[in-house]
N, C-alpha and C positions, 0 to 999 in steps of 0.2 A: 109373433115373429121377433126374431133377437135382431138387436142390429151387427154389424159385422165390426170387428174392432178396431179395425184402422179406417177412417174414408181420407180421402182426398177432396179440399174443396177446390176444386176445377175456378172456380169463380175467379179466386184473387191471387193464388198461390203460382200457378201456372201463367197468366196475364203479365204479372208480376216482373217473372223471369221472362220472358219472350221480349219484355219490353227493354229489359239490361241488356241481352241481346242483340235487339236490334241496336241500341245505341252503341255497343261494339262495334259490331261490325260497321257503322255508320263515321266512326271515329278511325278506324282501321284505314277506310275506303278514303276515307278525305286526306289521312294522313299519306297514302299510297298517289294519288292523285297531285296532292302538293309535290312531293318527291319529281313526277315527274318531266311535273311544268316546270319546275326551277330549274330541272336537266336540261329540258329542249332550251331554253330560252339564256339559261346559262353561255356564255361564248367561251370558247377556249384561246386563253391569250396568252401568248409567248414574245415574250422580249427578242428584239433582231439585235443580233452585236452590228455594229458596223466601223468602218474606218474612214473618216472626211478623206478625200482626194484633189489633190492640185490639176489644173490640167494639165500637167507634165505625167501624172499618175493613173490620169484615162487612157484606154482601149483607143484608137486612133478613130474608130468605126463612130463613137460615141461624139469625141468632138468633135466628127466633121459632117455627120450626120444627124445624128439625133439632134445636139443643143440647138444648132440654127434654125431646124425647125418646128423646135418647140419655145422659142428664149422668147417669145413675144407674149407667152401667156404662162397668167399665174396657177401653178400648178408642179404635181408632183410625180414622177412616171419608173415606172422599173425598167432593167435593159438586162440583155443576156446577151455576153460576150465574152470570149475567152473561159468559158465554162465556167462563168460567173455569174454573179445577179448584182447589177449595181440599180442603183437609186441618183435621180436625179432630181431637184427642187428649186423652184423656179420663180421669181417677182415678175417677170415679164419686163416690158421697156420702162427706160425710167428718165426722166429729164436734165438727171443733173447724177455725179457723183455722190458718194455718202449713203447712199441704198444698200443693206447686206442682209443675209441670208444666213442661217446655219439651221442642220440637224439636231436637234435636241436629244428624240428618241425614236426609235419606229419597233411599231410591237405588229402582230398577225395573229388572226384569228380568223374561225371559221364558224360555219351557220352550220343548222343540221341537214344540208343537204351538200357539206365537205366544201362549198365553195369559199376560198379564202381571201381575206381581205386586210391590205396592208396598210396601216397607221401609223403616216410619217408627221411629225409633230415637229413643226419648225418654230423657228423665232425671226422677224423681221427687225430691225435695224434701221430706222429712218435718219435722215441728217439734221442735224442740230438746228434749232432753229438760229439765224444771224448768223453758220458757218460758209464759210467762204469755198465755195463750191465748185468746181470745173461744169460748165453747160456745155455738157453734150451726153446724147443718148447710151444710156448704160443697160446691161442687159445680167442683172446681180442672180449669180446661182453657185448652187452645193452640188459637189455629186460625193456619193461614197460608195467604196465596196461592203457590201451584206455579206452574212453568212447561211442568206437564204439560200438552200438548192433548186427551188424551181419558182416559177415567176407567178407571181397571186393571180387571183381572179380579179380584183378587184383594188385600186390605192385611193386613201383617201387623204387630204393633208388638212391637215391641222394648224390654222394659226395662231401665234401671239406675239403681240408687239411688245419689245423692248422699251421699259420706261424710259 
């Protein structure tokens, strides 16, 4: 009996490839998979313009309602008024003059279920130590107009103290 002139050794030659193969498609799979963790978990952040406001420069709704009854606690809140979105930020009560506040930046972002979340990034202000101070209750806050159009899910504020 002759043997036939080509064989195939099944053994190693075919093993071989299956196994470059599979490490393909193993490196494909993981690379597909990273992509899409980094997507979900990724947040989409956009800078808010905004413009500081005096209270001569507030919505009247804002100063006679909103501030008084929030100006006791430390925190940051949106408002929609005049087909607007202002921002307001807040030290709450304070015992003595020399306490300030200012907006630094405020950026938005959103989770993967669209809910949006606003990050107002203030700066505190404390009074100098040995500065000659008025005692009496103060109530130090920012407001500004945004150029957000519709009002977050969510504010979160941000502090940091002034050296």
């Amino acid at each position: 009996m002759k043997k036939p002139a080509f064989t195939r050794n099944r053994g190693t030659e075919s093993g071989s490839g299956r196994k470059q193969t599979m490490l393909r498609i193993a490196i494909i799979a993981a690379a597909v998979i990273a992509i899409i963790v980094i997507a979900k978990f990724k947040a989409t952040d956009s800078v808010v313009e905004f413009t500081a406001l005096t209270e001569d420069g507030l919505p009247q709704q804002i100063v006679t309602e909103v501030i008084p009854e929030y100006r006791d606690m430390e925190r940051a809140l949106a408002c929609a008024a005049d087909d607007k979105i202002y921002v307001v930020a807040m030290r709450g009560e304070k015992p003595t003059t020399g306490y300030d506040i200012s907006i630094d930046s405020m950026s938005l972002s959103s989770d993967e279920d669209g809910k949006t979340t606003l990050t107002v990034n203030v700066l505190f202000t404390d009074p100098q130590p040995g500065a000659s101070l008025t005692q009496a209750q103060t109530y130090p806050y920012v407001a500004a107009e945004t150029s957000l159009e519709e009002l977050p899910d969510k504010i979160e504020m941000k502090i940091k103290y002034a050296d």
